[in-house]
N, C-alpha and C positions, 0 to 999 in steps of 0.2 A: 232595386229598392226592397228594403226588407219588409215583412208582414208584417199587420198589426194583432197583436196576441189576444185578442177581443174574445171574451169567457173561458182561454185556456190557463190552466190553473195545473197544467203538469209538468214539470222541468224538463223531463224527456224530450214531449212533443216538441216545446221552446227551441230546444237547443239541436231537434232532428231537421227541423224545417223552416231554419232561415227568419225567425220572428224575431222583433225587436225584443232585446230583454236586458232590461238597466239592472246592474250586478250591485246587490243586495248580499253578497256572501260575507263581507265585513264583519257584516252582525250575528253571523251564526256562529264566528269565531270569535267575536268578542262575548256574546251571549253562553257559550260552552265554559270559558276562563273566566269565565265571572260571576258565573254562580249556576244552579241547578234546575230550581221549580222557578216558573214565569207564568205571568198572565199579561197576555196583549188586546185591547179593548179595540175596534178599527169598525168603521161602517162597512155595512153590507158593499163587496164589488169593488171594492179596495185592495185587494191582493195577499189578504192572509192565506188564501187557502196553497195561493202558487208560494209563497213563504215557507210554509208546511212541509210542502214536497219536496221545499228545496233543501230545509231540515232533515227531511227521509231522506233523502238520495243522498246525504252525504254521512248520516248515523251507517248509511249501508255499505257504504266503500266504492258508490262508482264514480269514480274519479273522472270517469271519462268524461261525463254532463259539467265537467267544470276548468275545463282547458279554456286560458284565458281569463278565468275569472279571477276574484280575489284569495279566494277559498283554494285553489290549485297549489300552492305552496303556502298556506297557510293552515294547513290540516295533517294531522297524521294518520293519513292512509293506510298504514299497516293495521289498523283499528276499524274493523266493523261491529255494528250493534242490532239486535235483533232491535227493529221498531211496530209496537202496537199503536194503529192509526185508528180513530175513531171521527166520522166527519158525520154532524147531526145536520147538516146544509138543507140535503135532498128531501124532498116531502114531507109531509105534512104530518103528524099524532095529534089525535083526541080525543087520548082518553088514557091512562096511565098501564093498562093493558098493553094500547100500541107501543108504547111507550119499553115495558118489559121486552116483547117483542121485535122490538128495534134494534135494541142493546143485545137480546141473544143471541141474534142474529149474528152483531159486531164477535162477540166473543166466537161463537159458532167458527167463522171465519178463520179465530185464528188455532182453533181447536185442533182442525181438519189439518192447518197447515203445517203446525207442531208434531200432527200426531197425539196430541193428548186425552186421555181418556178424562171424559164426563162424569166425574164421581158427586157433582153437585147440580143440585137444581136452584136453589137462589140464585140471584146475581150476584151478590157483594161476594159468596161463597166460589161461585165462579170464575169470577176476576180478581181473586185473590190467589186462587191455585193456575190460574192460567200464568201469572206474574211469576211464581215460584217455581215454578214448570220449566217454562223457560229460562228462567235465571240458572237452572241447575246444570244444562249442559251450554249455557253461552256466558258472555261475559253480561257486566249490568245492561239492561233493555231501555229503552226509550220509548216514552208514553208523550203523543200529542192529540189533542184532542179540539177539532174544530166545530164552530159555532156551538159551541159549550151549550147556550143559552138559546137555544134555536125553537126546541119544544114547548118552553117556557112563553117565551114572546109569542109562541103561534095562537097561544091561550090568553093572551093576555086579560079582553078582556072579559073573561068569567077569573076570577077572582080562585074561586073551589079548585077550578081544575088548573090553574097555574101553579096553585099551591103545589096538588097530586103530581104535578110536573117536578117539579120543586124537589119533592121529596124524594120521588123516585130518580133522579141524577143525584140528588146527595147520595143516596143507594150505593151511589159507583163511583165515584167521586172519592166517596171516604174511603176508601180502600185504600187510597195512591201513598197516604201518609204514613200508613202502617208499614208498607213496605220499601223504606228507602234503600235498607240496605243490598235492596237487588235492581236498584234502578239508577241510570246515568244523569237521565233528562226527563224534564215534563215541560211543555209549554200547551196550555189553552188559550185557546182564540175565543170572541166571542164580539158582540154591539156594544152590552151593557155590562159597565161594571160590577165585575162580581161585590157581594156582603158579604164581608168576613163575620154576620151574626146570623146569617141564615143560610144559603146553599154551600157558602163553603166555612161555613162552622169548624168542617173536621179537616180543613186544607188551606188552615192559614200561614201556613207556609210559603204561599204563594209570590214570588215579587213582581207586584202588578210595574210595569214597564209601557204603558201608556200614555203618559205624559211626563216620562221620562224624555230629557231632551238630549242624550245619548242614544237613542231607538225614535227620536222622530221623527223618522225618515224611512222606517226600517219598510212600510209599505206606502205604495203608492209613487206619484210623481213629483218630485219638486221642480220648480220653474225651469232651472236648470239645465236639470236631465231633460226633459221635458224639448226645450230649447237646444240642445246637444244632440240625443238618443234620436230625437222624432226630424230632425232638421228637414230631411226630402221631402216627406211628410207637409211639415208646414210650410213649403216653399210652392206645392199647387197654389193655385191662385186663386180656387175655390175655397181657401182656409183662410177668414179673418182672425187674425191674432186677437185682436182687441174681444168680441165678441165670445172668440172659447176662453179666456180667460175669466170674460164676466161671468160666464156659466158655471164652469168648475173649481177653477180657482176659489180658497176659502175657508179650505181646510188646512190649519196647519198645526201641529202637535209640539211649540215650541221649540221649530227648530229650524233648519236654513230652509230659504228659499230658493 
Protein backbone atom coordinates (compact mmCIF):
# COMPACT_ATOMS: atom_id res chain seq x y z
CA UNK A 1 0.00 0.00 0.00
CA UNK A 2 1.38 3.31 -0.98
CA UNK A 3 1.84 6.34 1.62
CA UNK A 4 -0.08 8.99 2.40
CA UNK A 5 1.77 12.38 1.21
CA UNK A 6 0.46 14.17 4.43
CA UNK A 7 2.55 17.93 4.63
CA UNK A 8 4.96 16.85 1.77
CA UNK A 9 4.94 19.43 -0.81
CA UNK A 10 8.25 18.21 -2.92
CA UNK A 11 7.86 16.09 -5.99
CA UNK A 12 11.11 14.54 -5.54
CA UNK A 13 10.36 13.18 -2.03
CA UNK A 14 6.72 11.94 -3.73
CA UNK A 15 8.01 10.30 -6.47
CA UNK A 16 11.55 8.67 -4.32
CA UNK A 17 9.35 6.94 -1.67
CA UNK A 18 6.35 5.26 -2.91
CA UNK A 19 3.50 8.00 -1.88
CA UNK A 20 0.26 8.36 -3.45
CA UNK A 21 0.46 11.24 -5.93
CA UNK A 22 -2.73 12.06 -8.35
CA UNK A 23 -0.87 13.51 -11.69
CA UNK A 24 -1.72 16.93 -11.97
CA UNK A 25 0.93 17.44 -14.83
CA UNK A 26 -1.93 18.20 -17.57
CA UNK A 27 -1.99 21.54 -16.41
CA UNK A 28 1.40 22.49 -16.35
CA UNK A 29 1.33 21.73 -20.01
CA UNK A 30 -1.66 23.26 -20.84
CA UNK A 31 -0.97 26.29 -18.43
CA UNK A 32 2.86 26.90 -20.43
CA UNK A 33 0.70 26.72 -24.22
CA UNK A 34 -1.69 29.02 -23.08
CA UNK A 35 -0.35 31.80 -21.86
CA UNK A 36 2.42 33.29 -19.45
CA UNK A 37 1.71 35.23 -16.12
CA UNK A 38 -1.02 33.24 -13.79
CA UNK A 39 -2.46 33.85 -10.46
CA UNK A 40 -4.03 30.84 -8.57
CA UNK A 41 -6.02 31.60 -5.43
CA UNK A 42 -6.49 27.89 -3.23
CA UNK A 43 -6.83 27.60 0.66
CA UNK A 44 -4.15 27.01 2.88
CA UNK A 45 -3.07 22.81 2.63
CA UNK A 46 -4.54 22.30 -0.49
CA UNK A 47 -1.50 21.51 -2.65
CA UNK A 48 -0.24 24.63 -4.24
CA UNK A 49 2.92 24.47 -2.80
CA UNK A 50 3.53 20.47 -4.17
CA UNK A 51 2.02 22.21 -7.67
CA UNK A 52 5.00 24.70 -7.58
CA UNK A 53 7.48 22.22 -7.31
CA UNK A 54 6.01 20.32 -9.78
CA UNK A 55 6.22 23.54 -11.94
CA UNK A 56 10.12 23.62 -10.75
CA UNK A 57 11.15 20.35 -11.62
CA UNK A 58 9.91 20.45 -14.82
CA UNK A 59 11.19 24.37 -15.91
CA UNK A 60 14.50 22.37 -14.83
CA UNK A 61 14.55 19.33 -17.00
CA UNK A 62 14.21 16.44 -14.65
CA UNK A 63 12.44 14.19 -16.54
CA UNK A 64 13.20 11.68 -14.40
CA UNK A 65 10.41 12.73 -11.42
CA UNK A 66 7.86 12.28 -14.21
CA UNK A 67 8.03 8.72 -15.69
CA UNK A 68 4.52 7.79 -16.06
CA UNK A 69 2.91 10.86 -15.75
CA UNK A 70 1.28 13.16 -18.11
CA UNK A 71 3.98 15.50 -18.46
CA UNK A 72 6.51 12.69 -19.64
CA UNK A 73 5.85 12.94 -23.28
CA UNK A 74 4.13 16.01 -23.14
CA UNK A 75 7.15 18.42 -22.55
CA UNK A 76 9.99 19.25 -24.40
CA UNK A 77 12.87 18.11 -22.47
CA UNK A 78 15.54 19.38 -24.49
CA UNK A 79 14.57 22.85 -22.79
CA UNK A 80 15.55 23.72 -19.17
CA UNK A 81 14.96 26.99 -17.46
CA UNK A 82 16.73 28.64 -14.67
CA UNK A 83 13.74 29.01 -11.96
CA UNK A 84 13.65 31.83 -9.05
CA UNK A 85 11.35 30.33 -6.33
CA UNK A 86 10.14 32.51 -3.68
CA UNK A 87 7.85 30.73 -0.90
CA UNK A 88 6.49 33.42 1.89
CA UNK A 89 4.67 30.05 3.73
CA UNK A 90 7.20 29.67 6.54
CA UNK A 91 6.96 32.04 9.65
CA UNK A 92 5.76 34.72 10.53
CA UNK A 93 6.91 39.18 9.84
CA UNK A 94 5.90 41.96 11.88
CA UNK A 95 6.99 44.62 10.78
CA UNK A 96 8.14 45.62 7.18
CA UNK A 97 11.90 45.51 8.25
CA UNK A 98 11.27 41.66 8.68
CA UNK A 99 9.63 41.85 5.84
CA UNK A 100 12.91 43.52 3.79
CA UNK A 101 14.82 40.95 5.34
CA UNK A 102 12.96 38.04 4.37
CA UNK A 103 12.99 38.89 0.70
CA UNK A 104 16.88 39.47 0.84
CA UNK A 105 17.41 36.83 2.04
CA UNK A 106 15.18 35.12 -0.95
CA UNK A 107 17.28 37.20 -3.47
CA UNK A 108 20.60 36.49 -1.27
CA UNK A 109 19.98 32.80 -2.17
CA UNK A 110 19.88 33.22 -5.56
CA UNK A 111 22.97 35.74 -5.69
CA UNK A 112 25.30 33.11 -4.26
CA UNK A 113 23.90 30.56 -6.60
CA UNK A 114 24.41 32.65 -9.88
CA UNK A 115 27.54 34.04 -8.63
CA UNK A 116 26.30 37.53 -9.05
CA UNK A 117 27.70 40.32 -7.63
CA UNK A 118 25.71 42.86 -5.20
CA UNK A 119 25.81 46.05 -6.86
CA UNK A 120 22.52 47.07 -5.28
CA UNK A 121 21.05 47.58 -1.90
CA UNK A 122 17.23 48.28 -2.63
CA UNK A 123 15.08 45.44 -3.42
CA UNK A 124 13.12 46.22 -6.45
CA UNK A 125 17.06 47.38 -7.64
CA UNK A 126 18.04 43.95 -6.62
CA UNK A 127 15.57 41.77 -8.17
CA UNK A 128 15.57 43.62 -11.11
CA UNK A 129 19.52 42.86 -11.75
CA UNK A 130 19.25 39.52 -10.43
CA UNK A 131 16.51 38.81 -13.37
CA UNK A 132 18.88 40.33 -15.96
CA UNK A 133 21.72 38.59 -14.58
CA UNK A 134 20.51 35.57 -15.18
CA UNK A 135 18.74 36.16 -18.32
CA UNK A 136 22.11 37.06 -19.89
CA UNK A 137 23.89 33.59 -19.88
CA UNK A 138 20.57 31.37 -19.85
CA UNK A 139 17.50 31.18 -21.70
CA UNK A 140 14.09 33.19 -20.28
CA UNK A 141 13.86 32.16 -16.36
CA UNK A 142 10.78 31.39 -14.44
CA UNK A 143 9.56 33.31 -11.56
CA UNK A 144 6.95 31.45 -9.03
CA UNK A 145 6.10 32.81 -6.09
CA UNK A 146 4.14 31.05 -3.15
CA UNK A 147 1.74 32.38 -0.55
CA UNK A 148 2.11 35.74 -2.29
CA UNK A 149 -0.13 37.19 0.45
CA UNK A 150 1.16 35.28 3.49
CA UNK A 151 2.71 38.50 5.32
CA UNK A 152 -0.19 40.45 4.47
CA UNK A 153 -2.86 38.07 6.15
CA UNK A 154 -0.32 37.61 9.15
CA UNK A 155 -1.25 41.35 9.84
CA UNK A 156 -4.31 41.47 9.04
CA UNK A 157 -5.62 42.81 11.73
CA UNK A 158 -3.82 45.94 12.43
CA UNK A 159 -4.80 47.61 9.46
CA UNK A 160 -1.14 50.11 9.40
CA UNK A 161 0.98 47.45 9.23
CA UNK A 162 -0.90 45.29 6.57
CA UNK A 163 -0.82 48.10 4.59
CA UNK A 164 3.46 48.34 5.20
CA UNK A 165 3.09 44.64 4.25
CA UNK A 166 1.32 45.73 1.19
CA UNK A 167 3.62 47.89 0.08
CA UNK A 168 6.56 46.37 0.64
CA UNK A 169 5.61 43.19 -1.73
CA UNK A 170 4.33 45.53 -4.27
CA UNK A 171 8.29 46.64 -3.86
CA UNK A 172 8.95 43.24 -5.54
CA UNK A 173 6.23 42.35 -7.24
CA UNK A 174 6.55 45.39 -9.56
CA UNK A 175 9.56 44.55 -11.04
CA UNK A 176 8.16 41.22 -12.75
CA UNK A 177 6.42 43.36 -15.43
CA UNK A 178 9.13 45.45 -16.36
CA UNK A 179 10.93 42.51 -17.32
CA UNK A 180 9.04 40.28 -19.72
CA UNK A 181 11.39 40.18 -22.23
CA UNK A 182 13.77 38.01 -20.06
CA UNK A 183 11.09 35.81 -18.60
CA UNK A 184 9.31 32.40 -19.76
CA UNK A 185 6.74 32.02 -16.86
CA UNK A 186 5.32 33.57 -13.62
CA UNK A 187 2.59 31.84 -11.55
CA UNK A 188 1.67 33.21 -7.93
CA UNK A 189 -0.18 31.29 -5.37
CA UNK A 190 -1.72 32.68 -2.72
CA UNK A 191 -5.65 32.48 -0.18
CA UNK A 192 -6.78 35.71 -1.30
CA UNK A 193 -7.55 37.31 -4.35
CA UNK A 194 -5.21 39.47 -5.47
CA UNK A 195 -6.53 43.81 -6.43
CA UNK A 196 -5.65 44.70 -9.47
CA UNK A 197 -6.05 48.48 -7.75
CA UNK A 198 -3.78 47.94 -5.06
CA UNK A 199 -0.89 45.25 -4.50
CA UNK A 200 -0.83 44.33 -7.84
CA UNK A 201 -1.39 47.76 -9.51
CA UNK A 202 1.98 47.36 -11.35
CA UNK A 203 1.08 43.29 -12.32
CA UNK A 204 -2.10 43.36 -14.01
CA UNK A 205 -1.00 41.23 -16.22
CA UNK A 206 -1.82 38.57 -14.30
CA UNK A 207 -4.47 35.81 -15.52
CA UNK A 208 -5.99 35.03 -12.38
CA UNK A 209 -7.15 31.07 -13.12
CA UNK A 210 -8.99 30.46 -9.96
CA UNK A 211 -12.15 29.81 -10.88
CA UNK A 212 -11.32 29.17 -14.03
CA UNK A 213 -13.17 25.77 -14.72
CA UNK A 214 -10.34 24.55 -16.93
CA UNK A 215 -7.81 24.70 -13.61
CA UNK A 216 -10.44 23.53 -11.22
CA UNK A 217 -9.10 20.64 -10.37
CA UNK A 218 -5.63 21.73 -10.77
CA UNK A 219 -5.09 21.22 -6.82
CA UNK A 220 -6.49 19.21 -4.46
CA UNK A 221 -8.74 16.07 -4.59
CA UNK A 222 -11.81 15.30 -6.50
CA UNK A 223 -14.20 12.53 -5.43
CA UNK A 224 -12.87 10.62 -8.11
CA UNK A 225 -9.27 10.47 -7.61
CA UNK A 226 -9.97 10.53 -4.37
CA UNK A 227 -12.24 7.10 -4.90
CA UNK A 228 -9.60 5.74 -7.47
CA UNK A 229 -5.96 7.02 -6.04
CA UNK A 230 -6.80 6.40 -2.15
CA UNK A 231 -8.95 2.98 -3.00
CA UNK A 232 -6.63 0.57 -0.15
CA UNK A 233 -6.93 3.48 1.76
CA UNK A 234 -10.51 3.56 2.08
CA UNK A 235 -11.24 -0.15 2.02
CA UNK A 236 -9.68 -0.35 6.13
CA UNK A 237 -12.73 -0.62 7.87
CA UNK A 238 -11.78 2.08 10.21
CA UNK A 239 -12.74 4.60 7.25
CA UNK A 240 -16.40 5.87 7.03
CA UNK A 241 -17.03 7.06 3.70
CA UNK A 242 -20.05 8.97 4.50
CA UNK A 243 -18.59 10.75 7.41
CA UNK A 244 -15.00 12.06 5.54
CA UNK A 245 -16.96 13.17 3.04
CA UNK A 246 -19.07 15.28 5.36
CA UNK A 247 -15.89 16.79 6.52
CA UNK A 248 -14.05 17.75 3.55
CA UNK A 249 -15.83 17.44 0.96
CA UNK A 250 -17.22 21.12 -0.22
CA UNK A 251 -14.85 22.71 -1.88
CA UNK A 252 -15.30 22.78 -5.44
CA UNK A 253 -13.93 25.49 -7.98
CA UNK A 254 -16.42 24.71 -10.81
CA UNK A 255 -15.48 21.91 -11.85
CA UNK A 256 -15.74 17.89 -12.02
CA UNK A 257 -16.36 15.92 -9.16
Amino acid sequence: MKKLPIGISTLAEIRANDYVFIDKTRHVANLVSAGKYYFLSRPRRFGKSLFLDTLKQAFLGRKDLFTGLHLEHNWDWNKNYPVIHFDFGAGIVQSRYELDIKIGQFLDEYYNKYAIENIYEDISGRFSYLIRSIAENNPQLVILIDEYDKPILDNIINPAQAAEMRDGLKNLYSVIKSHDEYIKFVLMTGVSKFSKVSLFSGLNILDDISLNTNYADICGYTQSELEQEFAEHLADGNVDKTELKLWYNGYNFAGRV
